[in-house]
C-alpha beads as a LAMMPS data file, in Angstrom:
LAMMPS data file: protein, C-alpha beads

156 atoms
155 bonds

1 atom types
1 bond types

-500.0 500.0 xlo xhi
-500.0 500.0 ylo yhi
-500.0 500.0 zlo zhi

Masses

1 110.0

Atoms # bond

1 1 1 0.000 0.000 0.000
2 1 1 1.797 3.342 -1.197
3 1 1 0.288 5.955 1.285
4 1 1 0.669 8.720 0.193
5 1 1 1.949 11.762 2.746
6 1 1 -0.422 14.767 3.550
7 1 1 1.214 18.415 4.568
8 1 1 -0.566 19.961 7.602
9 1 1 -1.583 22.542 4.717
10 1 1 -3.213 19.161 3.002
11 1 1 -4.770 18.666 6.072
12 1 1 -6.129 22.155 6.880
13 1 1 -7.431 22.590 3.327
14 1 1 -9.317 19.524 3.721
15 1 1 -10.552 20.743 7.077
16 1 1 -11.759 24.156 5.542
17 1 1 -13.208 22.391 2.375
18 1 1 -15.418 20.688 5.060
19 1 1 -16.349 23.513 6.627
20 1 1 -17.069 25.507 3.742
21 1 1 -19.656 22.357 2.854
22 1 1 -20.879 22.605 6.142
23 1 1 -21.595 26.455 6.015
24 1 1 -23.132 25.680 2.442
25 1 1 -25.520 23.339 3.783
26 1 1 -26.973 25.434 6.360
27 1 1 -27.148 28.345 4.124
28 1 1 -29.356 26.096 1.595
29 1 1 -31.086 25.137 4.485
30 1 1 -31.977 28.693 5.616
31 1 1 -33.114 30.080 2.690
32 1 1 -35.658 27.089 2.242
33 1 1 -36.886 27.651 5.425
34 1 1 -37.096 31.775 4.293
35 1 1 -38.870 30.676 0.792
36 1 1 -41.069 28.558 2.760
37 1 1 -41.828 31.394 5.409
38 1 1 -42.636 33.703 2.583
39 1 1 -44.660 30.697 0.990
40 1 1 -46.697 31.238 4.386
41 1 1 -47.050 34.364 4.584
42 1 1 -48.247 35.235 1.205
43 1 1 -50.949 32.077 1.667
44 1 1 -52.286 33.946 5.376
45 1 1 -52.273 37.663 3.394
46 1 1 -54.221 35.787 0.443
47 1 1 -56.866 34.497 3.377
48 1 1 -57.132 37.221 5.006
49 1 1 -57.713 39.173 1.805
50 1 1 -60.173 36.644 0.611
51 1 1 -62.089 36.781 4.060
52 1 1 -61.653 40.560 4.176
53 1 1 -63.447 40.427 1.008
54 1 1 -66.644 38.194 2.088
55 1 1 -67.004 40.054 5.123
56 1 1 -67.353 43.626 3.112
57 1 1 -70.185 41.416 0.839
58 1 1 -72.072 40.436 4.072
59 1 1 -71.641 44.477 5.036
60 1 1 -73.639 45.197 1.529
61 1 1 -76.034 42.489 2.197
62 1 1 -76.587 42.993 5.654
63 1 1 -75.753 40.630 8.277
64 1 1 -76.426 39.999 11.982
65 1 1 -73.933 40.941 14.954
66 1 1 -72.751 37.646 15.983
67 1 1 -71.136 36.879 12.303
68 1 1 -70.018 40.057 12.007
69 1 1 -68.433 39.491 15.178
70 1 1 -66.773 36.407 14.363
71 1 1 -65.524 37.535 10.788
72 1 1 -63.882 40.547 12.172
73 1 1 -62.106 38.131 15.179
74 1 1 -60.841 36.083 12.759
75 1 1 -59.453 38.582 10.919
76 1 1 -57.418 40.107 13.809
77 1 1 -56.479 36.404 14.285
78 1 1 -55.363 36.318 10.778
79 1 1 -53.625 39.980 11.319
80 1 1 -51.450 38.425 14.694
81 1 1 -50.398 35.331 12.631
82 1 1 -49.418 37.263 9.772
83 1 1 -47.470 39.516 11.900
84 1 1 -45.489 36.627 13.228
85 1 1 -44.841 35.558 10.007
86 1 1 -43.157 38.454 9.299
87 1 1 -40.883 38.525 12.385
88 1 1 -40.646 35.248 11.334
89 1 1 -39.579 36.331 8.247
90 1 1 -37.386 38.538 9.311
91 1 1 -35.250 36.777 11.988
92 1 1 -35.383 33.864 8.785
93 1 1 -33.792 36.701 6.697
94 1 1 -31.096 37.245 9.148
95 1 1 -30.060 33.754 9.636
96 1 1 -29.418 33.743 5.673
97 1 1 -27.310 36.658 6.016
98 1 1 -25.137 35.169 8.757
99 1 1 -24.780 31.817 7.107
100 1 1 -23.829 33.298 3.633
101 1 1 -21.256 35.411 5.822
102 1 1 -20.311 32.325 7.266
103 1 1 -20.065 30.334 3.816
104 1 1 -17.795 33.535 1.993
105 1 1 -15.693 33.400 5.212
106 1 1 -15.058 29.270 4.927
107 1 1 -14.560 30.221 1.046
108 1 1 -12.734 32.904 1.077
109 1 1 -10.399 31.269 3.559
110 1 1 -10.576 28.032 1.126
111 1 1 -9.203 30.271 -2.002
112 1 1 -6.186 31.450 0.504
113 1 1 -5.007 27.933 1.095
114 1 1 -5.432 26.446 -2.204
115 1 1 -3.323 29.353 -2.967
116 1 1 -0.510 28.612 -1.094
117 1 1 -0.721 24.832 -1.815
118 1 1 -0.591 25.906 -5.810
119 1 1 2.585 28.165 -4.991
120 1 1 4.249 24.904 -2.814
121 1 1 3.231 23.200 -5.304
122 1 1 4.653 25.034 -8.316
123 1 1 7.602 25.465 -6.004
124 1 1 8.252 22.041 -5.845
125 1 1 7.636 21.816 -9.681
126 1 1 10.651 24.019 -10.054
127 1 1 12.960 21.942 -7.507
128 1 1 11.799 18.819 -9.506
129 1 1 12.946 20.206 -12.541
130 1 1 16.171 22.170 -11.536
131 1 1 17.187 18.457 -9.977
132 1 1 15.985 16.749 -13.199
133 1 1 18.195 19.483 -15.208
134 1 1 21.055 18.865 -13.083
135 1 1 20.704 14.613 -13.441
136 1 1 20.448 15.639 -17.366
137 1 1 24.016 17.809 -17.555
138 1 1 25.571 15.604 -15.426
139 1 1 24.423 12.931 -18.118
140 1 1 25.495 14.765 -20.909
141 1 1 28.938 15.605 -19.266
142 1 1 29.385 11.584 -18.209
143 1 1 28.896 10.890 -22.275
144 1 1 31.006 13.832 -23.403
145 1 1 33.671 12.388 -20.860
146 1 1 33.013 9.004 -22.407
147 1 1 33.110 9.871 -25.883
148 1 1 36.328 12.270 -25.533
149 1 1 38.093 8.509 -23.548
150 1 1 36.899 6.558 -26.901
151 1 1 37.819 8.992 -29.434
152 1 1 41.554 9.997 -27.426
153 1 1 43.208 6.433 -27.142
154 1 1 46.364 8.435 -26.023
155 1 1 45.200 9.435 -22.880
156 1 1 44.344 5.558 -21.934

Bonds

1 1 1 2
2 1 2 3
3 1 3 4
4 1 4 5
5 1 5 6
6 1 6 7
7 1 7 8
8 1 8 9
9 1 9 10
10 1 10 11
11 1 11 12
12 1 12 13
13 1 13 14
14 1 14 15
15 1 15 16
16 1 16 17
17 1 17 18
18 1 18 19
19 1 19 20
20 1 20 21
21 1 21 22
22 1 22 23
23 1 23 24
24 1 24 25
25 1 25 26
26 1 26 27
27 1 27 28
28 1 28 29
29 1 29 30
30 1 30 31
31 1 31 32
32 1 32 33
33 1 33 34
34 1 34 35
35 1 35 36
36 1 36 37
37 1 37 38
38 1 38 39
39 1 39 40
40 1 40 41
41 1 41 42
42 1 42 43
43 1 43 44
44 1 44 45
45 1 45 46
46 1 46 47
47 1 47 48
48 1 48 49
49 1 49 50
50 1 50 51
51 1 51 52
52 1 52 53
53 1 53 54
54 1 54 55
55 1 55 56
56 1 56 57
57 1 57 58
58 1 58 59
59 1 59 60
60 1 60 61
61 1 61 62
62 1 62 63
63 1 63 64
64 1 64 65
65 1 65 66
66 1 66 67
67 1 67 68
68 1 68 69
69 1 69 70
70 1 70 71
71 1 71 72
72 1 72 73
73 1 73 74
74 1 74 75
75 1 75 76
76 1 76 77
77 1 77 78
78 1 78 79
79 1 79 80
80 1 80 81
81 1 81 82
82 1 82 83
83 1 83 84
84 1 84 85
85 1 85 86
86 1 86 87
87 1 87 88
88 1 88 89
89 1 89 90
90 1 90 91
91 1 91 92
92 1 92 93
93 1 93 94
94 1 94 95
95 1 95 96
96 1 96 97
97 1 97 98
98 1 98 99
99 1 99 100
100 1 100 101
101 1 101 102
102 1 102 103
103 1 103 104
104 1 104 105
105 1 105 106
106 1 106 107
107 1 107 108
108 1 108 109
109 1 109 110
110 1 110 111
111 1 111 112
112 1 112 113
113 1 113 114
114 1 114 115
115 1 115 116
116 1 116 117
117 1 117 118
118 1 118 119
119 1 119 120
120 1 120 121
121 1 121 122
122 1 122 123
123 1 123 124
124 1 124 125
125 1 125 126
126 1 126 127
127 1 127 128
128 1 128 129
129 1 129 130
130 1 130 131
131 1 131 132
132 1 132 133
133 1 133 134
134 1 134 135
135 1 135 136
136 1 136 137
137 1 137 138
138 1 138 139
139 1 139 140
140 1 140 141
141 1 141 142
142 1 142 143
143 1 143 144
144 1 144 145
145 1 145 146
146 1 146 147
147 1 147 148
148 1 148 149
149 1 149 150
150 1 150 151
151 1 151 152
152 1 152 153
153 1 153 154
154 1 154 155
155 1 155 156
């Protein structure tokens, strides 16, 4: 088995990447739950529009005291539940703001170590080739060497 060895910076990127997922995730997962909040809150403002609407009819038609009672409860019902859908809402739209913070944070801090690991990298590129360079003149002075011996009988 040829393991192969991982830097700390290997290790920390891998860390981050994770982290960056992580923050990903819950930011997904916020802004369903603020597209689903929104989902509710435009449904209650359609009902209470719609029942808004049938209680102005039984106005025009006339109606007795005890419905009109219990339309205009249920719409201050409808009115307390809309307004906590829209603190709701808004504590929903906060969350998404700190997890995106939280995902650019784990990203940008991603982008910083995968640039350092590209400049060890490319560092090592150079090394790699400055010893391969090296191995190659010492080749080509071993033949010269060679060749001059074969060619010179004198000097044997």
């Amino acid at each position: 088995m040829n393991a192969v060895k991982r830097s700390p910076l290997d290790t920390l990127i891998e860390l981050t990447r994770q982290s960056r997922d992580g923050a990903g995730k819950s930011l997904a997962d916020d802004r369903k739950r603020s597209l689903e909040t929104i989902s509710q809150l435009e449904t209650l403002a359609d009902y209470r529009q719609e029942y808004a609407n049938q209680l102005q009819d039984m106005l025009r038609r006339g109606t007795d005291t005890a419905m009109l009672h219990n339309y205009q409860q249920f719409l201050r019902t409808l009115d307390a539940a809309i307004a906590r859908a829209r603190e709701t809402l808004s504590q929903q739209e906060q969350r998404v703001a700190s997890s995106r913070q939280q995902w650019q944070q784990q990203q940008q801090q991603l982008s910083s170590y995968d640039t350092l690991a590209g400049r060890r990298a490319q560092q090592q590129r150079r090394q790699e080739q400055r010893r391969e360079q090296v191995q190659s003149d010492e080749l080509t002075s071993n033949m010269s060497a060679r060749q001059r011996q074969q060619s010179d009988p004198q000097d044997q």
